[in-house]
TORDOLUM-55304 format. One line per 2 residues: number of its first residue (from 1); for each residue x, y, z of N, C-alpha, C. Coordinates in nm, 3 decimals, decimal comma, always signed. Layout:
BEGIN
NUM> X:Y:Z:X:Y:Z:X:Y:Z; ...
//
This chain:
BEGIN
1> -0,591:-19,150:+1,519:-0,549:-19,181:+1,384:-0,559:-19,061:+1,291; -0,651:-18,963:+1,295:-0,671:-18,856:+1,265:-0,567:-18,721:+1,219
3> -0,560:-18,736:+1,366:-0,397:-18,641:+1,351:-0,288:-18,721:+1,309; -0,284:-18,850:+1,354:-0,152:-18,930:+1,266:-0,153:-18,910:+1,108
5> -0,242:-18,880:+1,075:-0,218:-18,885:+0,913:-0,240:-18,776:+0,900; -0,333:-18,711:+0,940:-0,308:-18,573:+0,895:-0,125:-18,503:+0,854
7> -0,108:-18,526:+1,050:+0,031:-18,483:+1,025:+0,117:-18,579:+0,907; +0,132:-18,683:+0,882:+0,221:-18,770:+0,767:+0,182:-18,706:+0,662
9> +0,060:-18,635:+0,655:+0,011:-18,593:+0,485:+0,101:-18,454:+0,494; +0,107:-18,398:+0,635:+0,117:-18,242:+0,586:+0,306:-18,245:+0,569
11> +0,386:-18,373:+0,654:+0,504:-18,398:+0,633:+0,555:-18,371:+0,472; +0,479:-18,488:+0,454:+0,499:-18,494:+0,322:+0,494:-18,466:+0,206
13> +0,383:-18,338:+0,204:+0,400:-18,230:+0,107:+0,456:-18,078:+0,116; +0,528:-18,067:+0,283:+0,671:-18,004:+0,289:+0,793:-18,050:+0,221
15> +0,766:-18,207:+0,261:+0,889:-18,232:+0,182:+0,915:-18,230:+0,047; +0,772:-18,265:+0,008:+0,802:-18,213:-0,186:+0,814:-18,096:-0,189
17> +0,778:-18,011:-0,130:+0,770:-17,853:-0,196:+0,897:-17,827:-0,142; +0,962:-17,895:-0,042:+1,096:-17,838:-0,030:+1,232:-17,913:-0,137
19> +1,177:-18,028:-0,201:+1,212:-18,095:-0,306:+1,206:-18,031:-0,449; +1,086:-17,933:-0,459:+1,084:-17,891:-0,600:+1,188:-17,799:-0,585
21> +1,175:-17,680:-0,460:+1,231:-17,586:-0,477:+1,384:-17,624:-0,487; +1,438:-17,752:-0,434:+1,560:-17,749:-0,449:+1,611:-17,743:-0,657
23> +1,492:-17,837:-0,652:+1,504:-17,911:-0,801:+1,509:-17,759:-0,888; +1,433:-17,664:-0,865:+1,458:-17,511:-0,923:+1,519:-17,434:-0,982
25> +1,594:-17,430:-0,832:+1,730:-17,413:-0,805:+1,808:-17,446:-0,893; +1,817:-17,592:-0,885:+1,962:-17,672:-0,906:+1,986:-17,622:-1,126
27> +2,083:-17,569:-1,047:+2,071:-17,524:-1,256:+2,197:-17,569:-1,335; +2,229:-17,704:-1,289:+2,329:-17,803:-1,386:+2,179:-17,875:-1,452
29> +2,024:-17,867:-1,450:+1,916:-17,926:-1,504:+1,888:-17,851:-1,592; +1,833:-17,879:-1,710:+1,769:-17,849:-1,780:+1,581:-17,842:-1,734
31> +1,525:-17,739:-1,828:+1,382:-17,752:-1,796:+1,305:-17,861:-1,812; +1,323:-17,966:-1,891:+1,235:-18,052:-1,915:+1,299:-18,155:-1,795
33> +1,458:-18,187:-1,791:+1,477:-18,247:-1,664:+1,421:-18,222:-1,544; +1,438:-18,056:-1,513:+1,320:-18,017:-1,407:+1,173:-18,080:-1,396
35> +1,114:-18,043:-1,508:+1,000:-18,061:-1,508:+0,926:-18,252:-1,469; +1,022:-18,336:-1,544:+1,034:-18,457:-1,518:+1,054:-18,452:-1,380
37> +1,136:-18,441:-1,340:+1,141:-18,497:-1,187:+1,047:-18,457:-1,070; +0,995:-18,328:-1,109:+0,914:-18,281:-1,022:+0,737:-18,370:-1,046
39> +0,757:-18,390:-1,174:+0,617:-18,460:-1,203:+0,648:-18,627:-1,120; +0,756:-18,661:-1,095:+0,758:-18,816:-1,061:+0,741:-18,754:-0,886
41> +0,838:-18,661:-0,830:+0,793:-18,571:-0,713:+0,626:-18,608:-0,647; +0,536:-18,519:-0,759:+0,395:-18,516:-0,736:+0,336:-18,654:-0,734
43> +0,373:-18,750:-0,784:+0,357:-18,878:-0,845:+0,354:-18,947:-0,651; +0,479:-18,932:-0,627:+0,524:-19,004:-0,503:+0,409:-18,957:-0,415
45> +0,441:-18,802:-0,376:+0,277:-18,724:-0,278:+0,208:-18,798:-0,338; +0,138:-18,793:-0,418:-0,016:-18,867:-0,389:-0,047:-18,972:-0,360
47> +0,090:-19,086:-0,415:+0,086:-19,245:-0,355:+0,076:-19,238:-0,227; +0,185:-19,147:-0,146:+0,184:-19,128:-0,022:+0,038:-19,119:+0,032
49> +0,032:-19,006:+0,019:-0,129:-18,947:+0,055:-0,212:-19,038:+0,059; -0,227:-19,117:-0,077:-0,334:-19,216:-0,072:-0,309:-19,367:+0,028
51> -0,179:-19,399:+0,032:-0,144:-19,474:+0,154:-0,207:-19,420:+0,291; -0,169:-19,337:+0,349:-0,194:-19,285:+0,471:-0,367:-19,251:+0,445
53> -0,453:-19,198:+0,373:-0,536:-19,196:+0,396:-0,636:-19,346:+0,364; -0,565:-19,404:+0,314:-0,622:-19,592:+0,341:-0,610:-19,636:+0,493
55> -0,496:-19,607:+0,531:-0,455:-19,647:+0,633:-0,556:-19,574:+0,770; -0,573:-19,444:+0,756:-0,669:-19,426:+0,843:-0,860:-19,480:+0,824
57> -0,887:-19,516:+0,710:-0,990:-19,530:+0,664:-1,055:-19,690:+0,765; -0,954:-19,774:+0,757:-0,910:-19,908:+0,805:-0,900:-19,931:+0,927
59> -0,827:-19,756:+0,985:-0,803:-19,785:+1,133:-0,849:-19,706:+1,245; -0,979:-19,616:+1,157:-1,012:-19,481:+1,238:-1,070:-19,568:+1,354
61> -1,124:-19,680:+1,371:-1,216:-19,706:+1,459:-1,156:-19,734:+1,594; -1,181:-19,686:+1,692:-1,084:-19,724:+1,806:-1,112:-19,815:+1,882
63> -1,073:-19,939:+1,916:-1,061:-20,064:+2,026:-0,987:-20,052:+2,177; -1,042:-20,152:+2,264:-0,971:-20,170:+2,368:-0,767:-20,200:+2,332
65> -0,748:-20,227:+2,272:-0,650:-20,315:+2,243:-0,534:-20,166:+2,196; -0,661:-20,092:+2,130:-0,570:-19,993:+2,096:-0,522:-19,849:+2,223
67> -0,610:-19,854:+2,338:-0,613:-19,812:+2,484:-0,458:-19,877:+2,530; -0,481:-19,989:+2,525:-0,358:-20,079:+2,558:-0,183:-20,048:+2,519
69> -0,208:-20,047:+2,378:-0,090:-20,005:+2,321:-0,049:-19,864:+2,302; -0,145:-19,795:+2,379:-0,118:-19,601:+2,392:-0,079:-19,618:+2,483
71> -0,120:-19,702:+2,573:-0,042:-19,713:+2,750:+0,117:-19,737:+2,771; +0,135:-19,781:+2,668:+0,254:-19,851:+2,664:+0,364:-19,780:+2,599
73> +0,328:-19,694:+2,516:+0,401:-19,630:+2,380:+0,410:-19,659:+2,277; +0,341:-19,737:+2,249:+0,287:-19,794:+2,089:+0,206:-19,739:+2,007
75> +0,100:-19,797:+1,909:+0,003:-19,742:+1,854:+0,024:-19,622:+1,758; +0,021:-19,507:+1,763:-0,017:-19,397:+1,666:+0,056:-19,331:+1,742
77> +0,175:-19,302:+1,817:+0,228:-19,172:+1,860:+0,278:-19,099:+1,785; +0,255:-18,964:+1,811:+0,393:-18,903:+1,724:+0,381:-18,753:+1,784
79> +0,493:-18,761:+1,862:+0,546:-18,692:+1,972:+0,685:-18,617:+1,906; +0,700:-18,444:+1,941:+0,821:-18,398:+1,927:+0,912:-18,454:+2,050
81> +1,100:-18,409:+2,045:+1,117:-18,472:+2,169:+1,096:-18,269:+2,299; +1,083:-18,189:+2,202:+1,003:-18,104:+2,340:+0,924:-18,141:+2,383
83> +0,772:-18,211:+2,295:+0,675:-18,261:+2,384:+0,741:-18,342:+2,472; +0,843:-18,429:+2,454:+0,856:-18,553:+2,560:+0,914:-18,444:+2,692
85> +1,012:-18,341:+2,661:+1,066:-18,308:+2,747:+0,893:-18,237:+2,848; +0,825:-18,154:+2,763:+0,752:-18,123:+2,859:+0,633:-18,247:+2,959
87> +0,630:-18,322:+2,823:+0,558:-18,418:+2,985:+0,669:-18,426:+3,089; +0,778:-18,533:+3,089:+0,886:-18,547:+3,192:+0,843:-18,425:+3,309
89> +0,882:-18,292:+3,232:+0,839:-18,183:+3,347:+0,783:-18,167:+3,428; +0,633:-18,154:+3,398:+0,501:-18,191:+3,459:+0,475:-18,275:+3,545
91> +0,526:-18,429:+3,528:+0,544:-18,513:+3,526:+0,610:-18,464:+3,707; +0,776:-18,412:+3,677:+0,843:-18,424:+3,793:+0,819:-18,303:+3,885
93> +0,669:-18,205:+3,851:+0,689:-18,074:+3,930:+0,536:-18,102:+3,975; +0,509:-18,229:+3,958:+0,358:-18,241:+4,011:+0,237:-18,236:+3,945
95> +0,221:-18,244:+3,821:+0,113:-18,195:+3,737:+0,095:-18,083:+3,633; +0,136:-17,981:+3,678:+0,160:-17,840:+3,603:+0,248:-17,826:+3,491
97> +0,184:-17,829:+3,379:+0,235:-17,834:+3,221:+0,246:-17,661:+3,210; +0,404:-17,606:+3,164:+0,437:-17,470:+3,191:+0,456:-17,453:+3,055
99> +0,429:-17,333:+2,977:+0,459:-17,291:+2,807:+0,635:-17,286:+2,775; +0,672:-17,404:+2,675:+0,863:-17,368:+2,695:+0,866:-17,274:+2,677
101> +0,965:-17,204:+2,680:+1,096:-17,104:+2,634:+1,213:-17,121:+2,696; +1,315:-17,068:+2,592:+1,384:-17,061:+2,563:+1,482:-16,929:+2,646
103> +1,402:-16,857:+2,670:+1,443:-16,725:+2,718:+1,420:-16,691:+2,917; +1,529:-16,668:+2,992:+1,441:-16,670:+3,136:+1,502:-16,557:+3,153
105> +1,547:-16,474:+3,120:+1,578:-16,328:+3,134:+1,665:-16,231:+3,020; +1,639:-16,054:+3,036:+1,719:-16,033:+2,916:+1,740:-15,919:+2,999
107> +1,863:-15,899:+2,979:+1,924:-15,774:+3,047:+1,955:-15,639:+2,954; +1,946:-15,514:+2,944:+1,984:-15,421:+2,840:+2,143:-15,417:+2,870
109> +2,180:-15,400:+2,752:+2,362:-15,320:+2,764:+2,410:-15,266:+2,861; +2,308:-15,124:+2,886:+2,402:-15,069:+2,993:+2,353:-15,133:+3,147
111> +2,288:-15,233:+3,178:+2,275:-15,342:+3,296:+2,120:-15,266:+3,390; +2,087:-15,132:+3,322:+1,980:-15,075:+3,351:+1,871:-15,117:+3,386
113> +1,813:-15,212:+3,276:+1,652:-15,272:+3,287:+1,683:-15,424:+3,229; +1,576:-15,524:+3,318:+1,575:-15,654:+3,331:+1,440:-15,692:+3,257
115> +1,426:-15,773:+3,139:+1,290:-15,814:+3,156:+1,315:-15,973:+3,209; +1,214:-15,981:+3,282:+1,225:-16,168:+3,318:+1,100:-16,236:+3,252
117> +1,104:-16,354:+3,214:+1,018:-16,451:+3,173:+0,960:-16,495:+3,300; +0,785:-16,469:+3,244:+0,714:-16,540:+3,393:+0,649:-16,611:+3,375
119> +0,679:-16,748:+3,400:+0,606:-16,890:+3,398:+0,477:-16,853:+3,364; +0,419:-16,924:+3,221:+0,282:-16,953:+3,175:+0,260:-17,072:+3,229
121> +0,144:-17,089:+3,292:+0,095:-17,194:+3,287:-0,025:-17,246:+3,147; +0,010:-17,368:+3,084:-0,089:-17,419:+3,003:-0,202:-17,481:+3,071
123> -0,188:-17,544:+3,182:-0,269:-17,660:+3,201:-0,222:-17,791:+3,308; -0,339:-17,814:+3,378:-0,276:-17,939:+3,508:-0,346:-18,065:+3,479
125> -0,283:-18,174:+3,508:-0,313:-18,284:+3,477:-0,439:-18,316:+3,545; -0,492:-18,418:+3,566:-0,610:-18,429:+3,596:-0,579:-18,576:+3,671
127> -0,476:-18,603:+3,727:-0,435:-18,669:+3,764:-0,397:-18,664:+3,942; -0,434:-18,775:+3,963:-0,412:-18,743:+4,196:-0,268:-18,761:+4,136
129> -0,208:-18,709:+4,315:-0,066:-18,676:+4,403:-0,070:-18,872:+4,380; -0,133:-18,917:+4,457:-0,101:-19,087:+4,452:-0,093:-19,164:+4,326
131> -0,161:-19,128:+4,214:-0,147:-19,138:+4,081:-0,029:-19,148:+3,985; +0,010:-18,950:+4,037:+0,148:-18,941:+4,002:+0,293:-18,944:+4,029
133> +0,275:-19,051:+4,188:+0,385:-19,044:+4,286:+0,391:-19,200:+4,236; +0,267:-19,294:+4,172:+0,304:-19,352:+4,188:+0,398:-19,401:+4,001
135> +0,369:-19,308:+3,963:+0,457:-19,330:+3,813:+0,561:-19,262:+3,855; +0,596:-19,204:+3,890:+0,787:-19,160:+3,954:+0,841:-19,242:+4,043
137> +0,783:-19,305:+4,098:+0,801:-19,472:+4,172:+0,876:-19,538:+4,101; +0,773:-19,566:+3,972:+0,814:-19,651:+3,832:+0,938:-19,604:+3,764
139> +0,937:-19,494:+3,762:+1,046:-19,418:+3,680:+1,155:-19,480:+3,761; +1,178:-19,420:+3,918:+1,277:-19,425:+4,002:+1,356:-19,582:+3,995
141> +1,258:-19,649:+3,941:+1,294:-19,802:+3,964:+1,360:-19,825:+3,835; +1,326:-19,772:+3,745:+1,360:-19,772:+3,560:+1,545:-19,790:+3,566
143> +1,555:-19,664:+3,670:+1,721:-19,628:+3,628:+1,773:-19,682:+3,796; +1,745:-19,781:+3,901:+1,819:-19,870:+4,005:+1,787:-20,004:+3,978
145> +1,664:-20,017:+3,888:+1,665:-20,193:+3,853:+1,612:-20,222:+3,751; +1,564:-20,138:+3,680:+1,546:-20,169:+3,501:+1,634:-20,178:+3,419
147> +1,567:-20,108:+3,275:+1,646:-20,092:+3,216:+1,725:-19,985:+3,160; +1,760:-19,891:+3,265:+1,847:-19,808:+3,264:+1,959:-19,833:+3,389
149> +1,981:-19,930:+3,430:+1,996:-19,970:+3,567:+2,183:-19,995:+3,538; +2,208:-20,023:+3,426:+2,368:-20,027:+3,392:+2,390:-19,891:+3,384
151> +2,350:-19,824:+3,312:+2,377:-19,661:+3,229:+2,396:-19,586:+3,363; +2,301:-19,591:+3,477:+2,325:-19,507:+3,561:+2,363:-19,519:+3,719
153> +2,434:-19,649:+3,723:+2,513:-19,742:+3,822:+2,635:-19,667:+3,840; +2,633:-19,664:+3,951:+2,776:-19,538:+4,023:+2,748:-19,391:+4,027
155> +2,599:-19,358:+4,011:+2,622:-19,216:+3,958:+2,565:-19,167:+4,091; +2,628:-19,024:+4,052:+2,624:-18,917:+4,199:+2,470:-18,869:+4,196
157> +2,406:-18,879:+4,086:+2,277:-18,829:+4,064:+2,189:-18,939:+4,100; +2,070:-18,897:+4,181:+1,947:-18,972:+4,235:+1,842:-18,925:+4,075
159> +1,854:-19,002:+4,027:+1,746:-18,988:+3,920:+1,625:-19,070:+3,866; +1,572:-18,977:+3,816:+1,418:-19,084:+3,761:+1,406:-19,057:+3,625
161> +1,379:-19,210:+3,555:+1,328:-19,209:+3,407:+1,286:-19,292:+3,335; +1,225:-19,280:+3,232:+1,173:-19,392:+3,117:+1,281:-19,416:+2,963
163> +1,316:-19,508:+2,961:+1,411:-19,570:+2,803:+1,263:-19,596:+2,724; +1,338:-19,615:+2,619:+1,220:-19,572:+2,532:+1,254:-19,587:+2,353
165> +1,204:-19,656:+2,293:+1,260:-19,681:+2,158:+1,134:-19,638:+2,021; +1,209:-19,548:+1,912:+1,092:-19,488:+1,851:+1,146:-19,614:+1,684
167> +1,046:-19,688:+1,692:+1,076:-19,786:+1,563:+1,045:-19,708:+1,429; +1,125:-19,711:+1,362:+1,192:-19,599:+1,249:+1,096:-19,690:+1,139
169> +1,086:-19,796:+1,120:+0,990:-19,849:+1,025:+1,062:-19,851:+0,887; +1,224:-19,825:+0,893:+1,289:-19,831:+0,765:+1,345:-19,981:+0,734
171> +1,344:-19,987:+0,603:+1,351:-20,093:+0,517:+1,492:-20,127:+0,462; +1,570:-19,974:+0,436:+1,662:-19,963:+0,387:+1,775:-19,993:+0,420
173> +1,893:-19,930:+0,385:+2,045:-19,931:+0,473:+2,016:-19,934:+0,630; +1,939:-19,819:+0,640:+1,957:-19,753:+0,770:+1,868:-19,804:+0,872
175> +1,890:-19,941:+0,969:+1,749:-19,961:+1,001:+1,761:-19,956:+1,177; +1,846:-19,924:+1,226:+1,837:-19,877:+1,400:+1,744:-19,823:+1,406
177> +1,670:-19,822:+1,492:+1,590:-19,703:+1,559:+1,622:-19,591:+1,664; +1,525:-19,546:+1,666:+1,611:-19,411:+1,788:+1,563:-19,424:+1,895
179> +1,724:-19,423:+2,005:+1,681:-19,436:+2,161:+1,652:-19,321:+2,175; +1,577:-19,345:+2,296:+1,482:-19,243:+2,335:+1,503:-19,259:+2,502
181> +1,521:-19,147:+2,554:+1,490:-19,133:+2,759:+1,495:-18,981:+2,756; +1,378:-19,015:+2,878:+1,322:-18,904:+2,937:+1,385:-18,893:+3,076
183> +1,348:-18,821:+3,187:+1,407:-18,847:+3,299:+1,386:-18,687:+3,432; +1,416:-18,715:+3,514:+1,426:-18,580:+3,612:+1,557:-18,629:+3,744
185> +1,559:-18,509:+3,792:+1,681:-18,530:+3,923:+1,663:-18,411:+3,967; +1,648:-18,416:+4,085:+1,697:-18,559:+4,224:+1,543:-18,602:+4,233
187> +1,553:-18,743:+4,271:+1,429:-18,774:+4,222:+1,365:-18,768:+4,296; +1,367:-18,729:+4,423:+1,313:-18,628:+4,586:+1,227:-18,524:+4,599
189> +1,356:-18,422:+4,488:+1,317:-18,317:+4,490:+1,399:-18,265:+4,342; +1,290:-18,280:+4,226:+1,343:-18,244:+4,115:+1,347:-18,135:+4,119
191> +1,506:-18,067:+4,009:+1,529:-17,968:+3,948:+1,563:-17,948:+3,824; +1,600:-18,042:+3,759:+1,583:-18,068:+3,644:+1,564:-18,201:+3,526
193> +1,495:-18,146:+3,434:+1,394:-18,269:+3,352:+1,473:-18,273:+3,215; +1,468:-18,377:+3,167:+1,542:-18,385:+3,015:+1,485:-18,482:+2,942
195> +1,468:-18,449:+2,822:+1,391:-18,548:+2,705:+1,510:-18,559:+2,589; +1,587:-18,706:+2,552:+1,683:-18,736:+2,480:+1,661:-18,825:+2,371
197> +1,704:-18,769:+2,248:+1,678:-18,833:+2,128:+1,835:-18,905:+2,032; +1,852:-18,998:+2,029:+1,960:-19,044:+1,941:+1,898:-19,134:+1,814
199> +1,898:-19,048:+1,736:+1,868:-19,079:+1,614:+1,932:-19,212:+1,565; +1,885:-19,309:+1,532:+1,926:-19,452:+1,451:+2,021:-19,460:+1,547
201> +2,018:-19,478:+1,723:+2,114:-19,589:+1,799:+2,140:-19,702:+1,848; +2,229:-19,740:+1,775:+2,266:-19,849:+1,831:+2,262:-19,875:+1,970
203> +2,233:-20,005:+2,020:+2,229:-20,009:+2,141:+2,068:-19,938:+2,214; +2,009:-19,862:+2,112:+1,881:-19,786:+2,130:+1,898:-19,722:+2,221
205> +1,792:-19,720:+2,357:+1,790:-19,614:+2,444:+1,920:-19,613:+2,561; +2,006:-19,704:+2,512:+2,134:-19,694:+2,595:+2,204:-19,557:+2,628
207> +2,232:-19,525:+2,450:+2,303:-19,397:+2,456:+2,218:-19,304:+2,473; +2,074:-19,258:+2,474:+1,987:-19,158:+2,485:+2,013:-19,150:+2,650
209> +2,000:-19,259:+2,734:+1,965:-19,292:+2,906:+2,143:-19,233:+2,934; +2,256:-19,276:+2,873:+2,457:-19,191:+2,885:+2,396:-19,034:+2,873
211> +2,363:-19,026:+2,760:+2,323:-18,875:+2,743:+2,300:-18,779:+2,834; +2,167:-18,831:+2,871:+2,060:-18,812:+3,011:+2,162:-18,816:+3,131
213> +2,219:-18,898:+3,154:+2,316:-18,878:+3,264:+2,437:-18,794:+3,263; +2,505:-18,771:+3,179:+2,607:-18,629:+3,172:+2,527:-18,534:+3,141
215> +2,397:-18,509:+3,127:+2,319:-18,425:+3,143:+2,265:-18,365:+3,328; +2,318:-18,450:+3,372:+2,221:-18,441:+3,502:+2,346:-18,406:+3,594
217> +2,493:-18,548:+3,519:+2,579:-18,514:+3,629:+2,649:-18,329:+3,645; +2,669:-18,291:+3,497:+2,718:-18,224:+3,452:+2,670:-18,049:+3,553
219> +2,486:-18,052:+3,524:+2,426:-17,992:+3,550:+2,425:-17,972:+3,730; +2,478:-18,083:+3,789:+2,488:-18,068:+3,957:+2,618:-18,067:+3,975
221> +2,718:-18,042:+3,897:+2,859:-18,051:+3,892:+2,887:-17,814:+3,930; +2,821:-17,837:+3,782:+2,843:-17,635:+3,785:+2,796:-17,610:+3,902
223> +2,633:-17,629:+3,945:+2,584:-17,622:+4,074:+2,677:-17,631:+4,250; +2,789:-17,706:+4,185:+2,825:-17,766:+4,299:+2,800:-17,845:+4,419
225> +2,716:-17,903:+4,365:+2,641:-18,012:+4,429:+2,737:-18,187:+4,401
//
């Protein structure tokens, strides 16, 4: 709960400060208009603030129940979707959590000198081979008889993954939530892992799990596989 609010507090006074500075800026305002809006601005942060820090005050204490609903994907997450992509990884290479980048080689102009990127390792799960063979089991079953089991029916790719829905908690116009799938292929012998985010979809992790799959087919297509 800790870091959940922490991070919501520190969200949220990026977003004002990236709010004033727009408000600054914007010079169809006058100063006292400025000044007004930015004071109702500060007004909102601290309601905020003081929400979220009620909210942890209420809920720092941790229960069985709340074990339960971390198991599941519930509770207090709040996950980038790189983090998701790097568990998936780990996940499909056996344990071994590797540092991303972005970069796996750079060549100079005249084709002279190579630098290559050499796998960091962060850290290994703490988890047995039977442990984690048997959650890629689960996965494997997700996308031939779950619920990814339409999305990836006919496909040339042997794949493994989790659907997955992040509840947006909005009130407003906008109230879908975002599908969410993770996934790896071939699910034998993975080579590649993908973490998919569709912001407010319909249908939820439908189109994240389509995604994931012209991701995979696409990727063993160039391969020629």
């Amino acid at each position: 709960e800790r870091n959940f609010k922490d991070g919501m507090i520190e969200k949220v006074t990026e977003q004002t400060s990236k709010s004033i500075v727009e408000i600054n800026q914007d010079n169809s305002l006058t100063s006292s208009n400025k000044k007004e809006r930015i004071e109702i601005l500060e007004q909102e942060k601290e309601i905020a603030i003081a929400k979220y820090e009620k909210y942890y005050q209420e809920n720092k204490e941790w229960y069985i129940r709340d074990t339960d609903l971390v198991s599941i994907g519930q509770g207090l997450n709040n996950y980038s979707i790189l983090q998701l992509g790097e568990y998936i990884s780990t996940l499909a290479n056996g344990g071994t959590r590797y540092k991303p980048t972005i970069i796996k080689k750079i060549t100079s102009a005249d084709e002279k000198s190579t630098y290559e990127v050499k796998p960091i390792i962060l850290n290994k799960t703490e988890m047995t081979e039977e442990e984690i063979n048997l959650v890629k089991t689960g996965m494997r079953q997700v996308v031939t008889a779950g619920t990814a089991r339409t999305i990836f029916r006919g496909s040339s790719v042997q794949a493994a993954g989790k659907t997955g829905t992040a509840e947006t908690g909005r009130s407003g116009d906008i109230k879908e939530d975002h599908g969410l799938f993770v996934g790896y292929a071939p699910y034998d012998k993975p080579e590649i892992a993908v973490a998919v985010v569709v912001e407010y979809a319909k249908n939820s992790s439908n189109n994240a799990a389509a995604v994931a799959r012209a991701a995979f087919e696409s990727y063993f297509a160039l391969k020629g596989k």
